[in-house]
C-alpha positions in Angstrom: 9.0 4.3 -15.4 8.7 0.7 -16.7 9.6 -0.4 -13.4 7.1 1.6 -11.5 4.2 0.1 -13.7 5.6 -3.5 -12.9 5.4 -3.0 -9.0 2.2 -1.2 -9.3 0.6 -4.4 -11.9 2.5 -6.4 -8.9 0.8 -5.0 -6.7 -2.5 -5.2 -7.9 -2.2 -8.7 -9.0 -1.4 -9.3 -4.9 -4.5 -7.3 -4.2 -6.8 -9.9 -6.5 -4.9 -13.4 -5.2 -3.8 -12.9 -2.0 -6.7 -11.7 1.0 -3.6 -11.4 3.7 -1.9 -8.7 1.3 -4.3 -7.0 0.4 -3.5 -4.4 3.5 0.1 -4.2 2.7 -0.4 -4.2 -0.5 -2.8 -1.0 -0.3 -0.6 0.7 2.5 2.1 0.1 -0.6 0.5 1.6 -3.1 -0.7 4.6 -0.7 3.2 5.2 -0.1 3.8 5.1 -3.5 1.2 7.3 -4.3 2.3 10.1 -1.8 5.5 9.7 -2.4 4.9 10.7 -6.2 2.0 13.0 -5.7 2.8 14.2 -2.3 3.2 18.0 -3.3 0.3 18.0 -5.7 -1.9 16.5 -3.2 -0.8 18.8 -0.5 -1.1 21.6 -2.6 -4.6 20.4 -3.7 -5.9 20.2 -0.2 -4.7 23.7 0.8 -5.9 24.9 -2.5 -9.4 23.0 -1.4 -9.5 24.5 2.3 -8.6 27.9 1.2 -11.8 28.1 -1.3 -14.0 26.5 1.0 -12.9 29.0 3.8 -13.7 31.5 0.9 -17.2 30.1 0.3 -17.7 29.9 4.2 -16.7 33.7 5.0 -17.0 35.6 2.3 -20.0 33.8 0.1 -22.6 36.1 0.5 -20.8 39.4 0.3 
């Protein structure tokens, strides 16, 4: 995990020094984010459309 957290500090110090990075840096950190959280996040959204869906159709039965 130590790793991770040096990459990400990287990353963030490239994001404060560096204008031209700061694009790659955040598609970076993106990828790393969905690459980590990808199921949760999917699973969040579905769990998200399926209650809205809910609210939508069946709100005022």
């Amino acid at each position: 995990m130590s790793i991770f957290k040096i990459i990400i500090i990287l990353i963030f110090v490239g994001l404060l020094f560096s204008r031209k990075l700061r694009k790659a840096a955040g598609t970076m950190l993106l990828g790393l984010i969905l690459l980590f959280y990808g199921k949760a996040i999917i699973g969040g959204v579905l769990w998200l459309a399926q209650w809205l869906a809910s609210l939508a159709g069946g709100g005022h039965a």
